[in-house]
C-alpha positions in Angstrom: -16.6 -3.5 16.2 -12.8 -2.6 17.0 -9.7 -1.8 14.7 -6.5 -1.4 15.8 -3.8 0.1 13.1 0.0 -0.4 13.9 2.4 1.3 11.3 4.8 4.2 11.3 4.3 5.2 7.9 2.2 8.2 8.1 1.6 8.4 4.5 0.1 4.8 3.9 -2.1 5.1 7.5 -3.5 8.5 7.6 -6.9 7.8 6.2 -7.5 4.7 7.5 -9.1 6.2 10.3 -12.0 8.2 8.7 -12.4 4.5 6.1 -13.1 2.1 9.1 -15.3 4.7 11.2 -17.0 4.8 8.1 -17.6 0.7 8.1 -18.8 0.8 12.0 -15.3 0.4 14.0 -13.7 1.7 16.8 -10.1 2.5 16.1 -7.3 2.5 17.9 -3.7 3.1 16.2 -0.2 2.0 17.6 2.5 4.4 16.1 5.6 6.6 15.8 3.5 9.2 13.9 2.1 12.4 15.6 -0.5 13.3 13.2 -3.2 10.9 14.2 -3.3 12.1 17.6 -5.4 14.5 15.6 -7.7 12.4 13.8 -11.5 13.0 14.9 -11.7 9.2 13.7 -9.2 7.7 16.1 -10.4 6.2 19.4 -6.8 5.8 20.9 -3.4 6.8 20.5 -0.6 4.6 21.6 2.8 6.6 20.4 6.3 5.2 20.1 9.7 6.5 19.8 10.9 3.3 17.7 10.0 0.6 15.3 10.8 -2.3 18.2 9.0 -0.2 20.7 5.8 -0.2 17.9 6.0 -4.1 18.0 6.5 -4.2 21.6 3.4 -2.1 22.5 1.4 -3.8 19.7 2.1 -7.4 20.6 1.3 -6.4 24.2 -2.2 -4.7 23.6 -3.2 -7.5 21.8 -2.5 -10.4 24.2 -3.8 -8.6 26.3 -7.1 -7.7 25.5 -10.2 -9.8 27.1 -11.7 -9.0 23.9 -9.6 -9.5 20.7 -9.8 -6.6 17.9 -12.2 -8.0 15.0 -9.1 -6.5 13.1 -5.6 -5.7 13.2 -3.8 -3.9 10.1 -0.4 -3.3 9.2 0.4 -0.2 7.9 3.5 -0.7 6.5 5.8 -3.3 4.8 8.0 -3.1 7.6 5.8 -3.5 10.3 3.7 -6.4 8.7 6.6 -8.4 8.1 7.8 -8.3 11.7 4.4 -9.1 13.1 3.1 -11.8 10.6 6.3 -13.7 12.4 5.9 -13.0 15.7 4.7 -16.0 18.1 1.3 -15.4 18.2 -0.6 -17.2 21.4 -3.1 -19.1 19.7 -5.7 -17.8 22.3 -4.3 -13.9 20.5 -3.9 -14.5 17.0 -4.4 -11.1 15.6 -7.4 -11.3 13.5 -6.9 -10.8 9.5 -3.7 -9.6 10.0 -2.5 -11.7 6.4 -0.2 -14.8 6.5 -0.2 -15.6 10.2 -0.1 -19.3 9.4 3.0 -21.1 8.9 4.2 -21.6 5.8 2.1 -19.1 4.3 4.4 -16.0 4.5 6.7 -16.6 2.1 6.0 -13.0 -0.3 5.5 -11.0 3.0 7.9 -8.0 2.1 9.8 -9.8 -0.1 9.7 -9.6 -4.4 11.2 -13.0 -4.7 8.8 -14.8 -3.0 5.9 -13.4 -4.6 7.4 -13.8 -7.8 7.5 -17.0 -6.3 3.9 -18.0 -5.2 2.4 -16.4 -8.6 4.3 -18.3 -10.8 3.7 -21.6 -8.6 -0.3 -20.1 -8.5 -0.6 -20.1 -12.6 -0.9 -16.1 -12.1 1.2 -14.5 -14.8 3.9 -12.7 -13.3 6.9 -11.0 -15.5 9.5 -13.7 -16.5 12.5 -13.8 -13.7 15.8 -15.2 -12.2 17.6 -14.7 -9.1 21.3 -13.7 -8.8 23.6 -13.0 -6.0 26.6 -11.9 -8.0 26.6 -8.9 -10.5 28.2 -12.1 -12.9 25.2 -14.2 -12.3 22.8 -11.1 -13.1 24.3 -10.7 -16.6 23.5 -14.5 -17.3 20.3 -14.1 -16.1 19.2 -10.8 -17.8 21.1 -12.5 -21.0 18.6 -15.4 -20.4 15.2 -13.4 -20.3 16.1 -10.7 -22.8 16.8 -6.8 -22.3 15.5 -4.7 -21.0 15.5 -6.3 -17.5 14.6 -4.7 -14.1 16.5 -5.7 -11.0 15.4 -5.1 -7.6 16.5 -5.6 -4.4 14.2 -8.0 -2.1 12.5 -6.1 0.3 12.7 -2.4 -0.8 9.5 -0.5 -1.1 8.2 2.8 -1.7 9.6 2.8 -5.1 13.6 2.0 -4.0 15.5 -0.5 -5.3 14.3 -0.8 -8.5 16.8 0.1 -11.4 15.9 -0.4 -15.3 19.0 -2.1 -17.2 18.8 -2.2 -21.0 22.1 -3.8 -21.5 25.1 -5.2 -19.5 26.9 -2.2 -18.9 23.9 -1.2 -16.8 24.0 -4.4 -14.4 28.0 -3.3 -14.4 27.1 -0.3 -13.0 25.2 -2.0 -10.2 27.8 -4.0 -8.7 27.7 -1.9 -5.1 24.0 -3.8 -5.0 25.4 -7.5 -4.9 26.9 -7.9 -1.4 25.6 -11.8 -1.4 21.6 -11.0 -0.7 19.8 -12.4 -3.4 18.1 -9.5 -6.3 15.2 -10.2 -8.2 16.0 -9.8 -12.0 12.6 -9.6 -13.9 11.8 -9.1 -17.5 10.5 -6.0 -18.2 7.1 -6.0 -19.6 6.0 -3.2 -22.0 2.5 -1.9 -21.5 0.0 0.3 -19.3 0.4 -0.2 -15.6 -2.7 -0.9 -13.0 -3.7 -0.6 -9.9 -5.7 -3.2 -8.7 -5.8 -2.6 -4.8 -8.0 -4.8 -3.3 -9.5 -5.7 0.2 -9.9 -9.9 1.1 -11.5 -11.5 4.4 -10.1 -15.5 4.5 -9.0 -15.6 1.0 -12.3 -13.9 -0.5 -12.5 -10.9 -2.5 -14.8 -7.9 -1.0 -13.6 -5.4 -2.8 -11.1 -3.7 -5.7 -10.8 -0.5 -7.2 -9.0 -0.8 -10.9 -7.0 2.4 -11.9 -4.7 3.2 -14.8 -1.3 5.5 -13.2 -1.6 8.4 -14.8 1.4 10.3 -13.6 4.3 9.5 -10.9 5.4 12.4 -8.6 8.8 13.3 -10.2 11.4 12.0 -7.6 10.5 8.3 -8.2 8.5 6.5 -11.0 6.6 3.7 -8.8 4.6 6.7 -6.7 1.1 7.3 -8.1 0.0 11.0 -8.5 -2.7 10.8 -11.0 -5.3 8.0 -11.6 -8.3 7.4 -13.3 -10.4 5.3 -11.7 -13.3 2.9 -13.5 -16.4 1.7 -12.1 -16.2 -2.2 -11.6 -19.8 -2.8 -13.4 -17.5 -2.3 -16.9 -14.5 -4.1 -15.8 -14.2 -7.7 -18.0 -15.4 -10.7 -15.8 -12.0 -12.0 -16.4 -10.1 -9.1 -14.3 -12.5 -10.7 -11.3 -11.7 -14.0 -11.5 -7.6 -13.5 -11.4 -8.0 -11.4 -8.2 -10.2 -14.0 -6.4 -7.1 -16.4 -7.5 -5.1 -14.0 -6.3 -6.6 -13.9 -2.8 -6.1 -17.4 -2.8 -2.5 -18.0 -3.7 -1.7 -15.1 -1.0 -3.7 -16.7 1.6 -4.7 -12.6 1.9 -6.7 -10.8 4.5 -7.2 -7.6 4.9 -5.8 -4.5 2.7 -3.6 -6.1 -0.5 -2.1 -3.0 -2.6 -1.8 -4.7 -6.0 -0.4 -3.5 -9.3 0.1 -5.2 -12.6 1.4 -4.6 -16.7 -1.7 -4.9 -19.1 0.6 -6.1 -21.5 0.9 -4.2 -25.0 1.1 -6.7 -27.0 -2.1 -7.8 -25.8 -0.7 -10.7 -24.0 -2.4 -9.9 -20.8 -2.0 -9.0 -17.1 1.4 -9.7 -15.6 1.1 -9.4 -11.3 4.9 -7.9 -9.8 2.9 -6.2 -6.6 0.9 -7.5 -4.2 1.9 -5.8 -0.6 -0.5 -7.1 1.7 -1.2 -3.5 3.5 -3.0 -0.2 2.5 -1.9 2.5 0.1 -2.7 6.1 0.0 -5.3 5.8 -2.4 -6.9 3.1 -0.2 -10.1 5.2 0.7 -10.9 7.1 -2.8 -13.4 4.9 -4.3 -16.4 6.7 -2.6 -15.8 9.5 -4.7 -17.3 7.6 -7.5 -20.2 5.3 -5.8 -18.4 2.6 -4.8 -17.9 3.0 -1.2 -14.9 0.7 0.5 -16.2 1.4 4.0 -19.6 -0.3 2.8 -18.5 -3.1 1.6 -16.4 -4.1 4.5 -19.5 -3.7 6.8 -21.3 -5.6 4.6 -18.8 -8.3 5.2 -18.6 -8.4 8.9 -22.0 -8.3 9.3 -23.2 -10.8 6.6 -20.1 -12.2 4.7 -20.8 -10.9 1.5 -18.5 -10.8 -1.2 -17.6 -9.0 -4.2 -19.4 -10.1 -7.4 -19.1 -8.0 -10.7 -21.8 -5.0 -10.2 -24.9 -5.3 -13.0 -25.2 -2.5 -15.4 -28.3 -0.7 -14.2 -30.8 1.1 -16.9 -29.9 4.5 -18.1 -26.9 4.3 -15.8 -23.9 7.0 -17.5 -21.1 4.7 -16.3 -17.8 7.1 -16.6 -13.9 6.9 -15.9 -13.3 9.1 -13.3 -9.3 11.0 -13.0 -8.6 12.1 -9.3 -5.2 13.6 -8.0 -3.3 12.8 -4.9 -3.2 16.3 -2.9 -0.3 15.0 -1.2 1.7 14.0 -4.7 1.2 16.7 -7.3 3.2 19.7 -7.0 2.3 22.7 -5.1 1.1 25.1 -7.3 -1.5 22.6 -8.6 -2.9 22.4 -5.2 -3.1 25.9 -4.7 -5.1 26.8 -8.5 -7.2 23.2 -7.8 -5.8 22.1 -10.8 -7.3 18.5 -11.8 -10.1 19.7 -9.5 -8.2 18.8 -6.8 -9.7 20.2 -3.4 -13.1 18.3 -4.5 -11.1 15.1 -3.4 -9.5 16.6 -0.5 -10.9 14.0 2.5 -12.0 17.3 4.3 -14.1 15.1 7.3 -11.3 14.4 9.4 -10.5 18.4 9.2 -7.5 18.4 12.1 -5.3 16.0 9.8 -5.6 17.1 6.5 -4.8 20.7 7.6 -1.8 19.8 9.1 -0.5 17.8 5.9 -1.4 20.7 3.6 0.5 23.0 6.3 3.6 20.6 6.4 3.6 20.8 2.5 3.1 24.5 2.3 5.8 25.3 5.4 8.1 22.7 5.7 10.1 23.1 2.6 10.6 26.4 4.1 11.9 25.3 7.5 14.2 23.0 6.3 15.4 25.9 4.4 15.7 28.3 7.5 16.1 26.4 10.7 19.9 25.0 10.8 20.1 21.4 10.8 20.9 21.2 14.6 18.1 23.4 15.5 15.6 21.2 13.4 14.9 18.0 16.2 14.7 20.7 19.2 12.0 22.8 17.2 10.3 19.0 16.5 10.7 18.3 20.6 9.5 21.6 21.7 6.3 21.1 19.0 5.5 17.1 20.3 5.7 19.0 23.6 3.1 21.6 22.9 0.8 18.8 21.6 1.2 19.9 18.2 0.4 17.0 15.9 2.6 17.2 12.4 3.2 14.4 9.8 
């Protein structure tokens, strides 16, 4: 079987390589990044200088081909959104790449329209309006009660997203509203979840649930600490919304997926569902249940995922695993939260690098002058030095 990744986000496609070797592909990758010229995982390179140039080369390569990829993945918001509206020969529709079909694309990078499709779906969702004017965002946070969170439409990463618990805060806002429509959302108090998941036409084949521990400390909606539960004592119920889910997306492939388990027991509310990989998208071997086997067992039987039977004598735990890239330094370095055992040490060439661009970077930024800083970064490419 073939992959081919296209992305330019390093962080959100590094391990993907390692994952689908794993599940019996060949994998090529289409990207700005350096690093995975290093990958022992990756089959071919094909670098770019530019985000159109990405498209380009991708949309080239797989009309191309006399034999399609048995997947293409999007490694970033950015990327998917341009490709899921590209037009696609029938003859080279990239396969599982989500929402190809028209009228089916509607929450592709945008927070609106999945607000949208949930709430058409039946899926709880957090209570929201739209508003174009910082007049029309009062009304509406008036409307569905403080505290509110508005967000612009297609930010990601954690950006865009401001917390208003009054009108003075929307006030302060106004530089936002320049006629694009925001997404003004009730704010729901409770625990927040990760409940990533892989689909194949609609059907569930795999989730990992995960309550955020800790964020890293320059932005609250980036994971650093999760503990992680094995599915077998996850409610029935949590199953069944995520096979909706799958089905009010029309989702395929990676879906990155986060909800409020409400505190006053009201349930799960859905605000996330990017329909690409996260950085956490290849963690759940560390506690016997394997990603990479599960998509092989879908390609080469179509099985899906059905809640896992409590075996005899079985000491099913929560299990609390760090992001190496996401908690601070000195944690790294004293394996604080036991850190290095989660370290994805097979595909050797990359990780070293990242730990080396966390250790050394801050450091060059600090010494090189900022002029001298893309020359150094030209004279490294040129030496085949792979970076992040």
């Amino acid at each position: 079987m073939e992959a081919c990744i296209v992305g330019n986000s390093t962080s959100l496609i590094w391990s993907l390589p390692f994952l689908l070797s794993r599940s019996g592909f060949s994998v090529d990758v289409i990207t700005t990044s350096h690093l995975l010229s290093a990958s022992l995982f990756v089959r071919n390179v094909y670098q770019t200088e530019t985000v159109d140039e990405t498209l380009r080369t991708a949309y080239e390569l797989i009309c191309s081909r006399a034999t399609p990829y048995d997947w293409v993945i999007a490694g970033d918001d950015e990327i998917l959104w341009k490709l899921s509206r590209c037009p696609w020969p029938d003859s080279s529709q990239p396969k599982y790449l989500p929402l190809t079909r028209s009228g089916c694309i509607s929450h592709i990078y945008s927070k609106i329209g999945l607000s949208r499709v949930l709430s058409s779906a039946g899926l709880k969702t957090p209570a929201f309006l739209v508003a174009s004017t910082c007049e029309d965002a009062v009304s509406a946070a008036r409307q569905l009660g403080y505290p509110v969170l508005i967000k612009t439409d297609s930010a990601s990463g954690g950006t865009g997203i401001y917390t208003c618990k009054g009108d003075q805060d929307i006030w302060k806002l106004r530089p936002l509203f320049t006629g694009q429509p925001l997404l003004i959302q009730q704010r729901i108090e409770g625990r927040e979840l990760d409940l990533s998941a892989i689909y194949f036409d609609r059907k569930l084949v795999h989730f990992t649930y995960s309550l955020i521990e800790r964020t890293t400390p320059k932005t609250t909606a980036l994971s650093a600490i999760r503990t992680y539960h094995p599915l077998a004592i996850i409610p029935e119920d949590v199953f069944e919304e995520l096979a909706a889910l799958g089905r009010a997306l029309d989702a395929s492939g990676f879906a990155s997926i986060s909800c409020i388990d409400a505190a006053d027991g009201s349930g799960r509310y859905y605000f996330e569902a990017d329909m690409r990989p996260n950085v956490w998208v290849d963690v759940s071997r560390f506690y016997g249940e394997d990603a990479a086997l599960r998509i092989r067992d879908w390609f080469v039987s179509g099985k899906t995922l059905s809640r896992p039977a409590i075996e005899p004598d079985t000491n099913l735990a929560a299990i609390t695993i760090p992001h190496f890239m996401r908690i601070a330094r000195w944690e790294l370095i004293t394996n604080r939260h036991n850190v290095w055992r989660f370290i994805p040490w097979s595909d050797t060439s990359v990780v070293l690098r990242q730990l080396c661009s966390r250790t050394f970077m801050p450091v060059a930024r600090s010494v090189v002058p900022q002029k001298l800083r893309q020359v150094v970064k030209r004279g490294m490419i040129g030496a085949g030095i792979a970076f992040p």
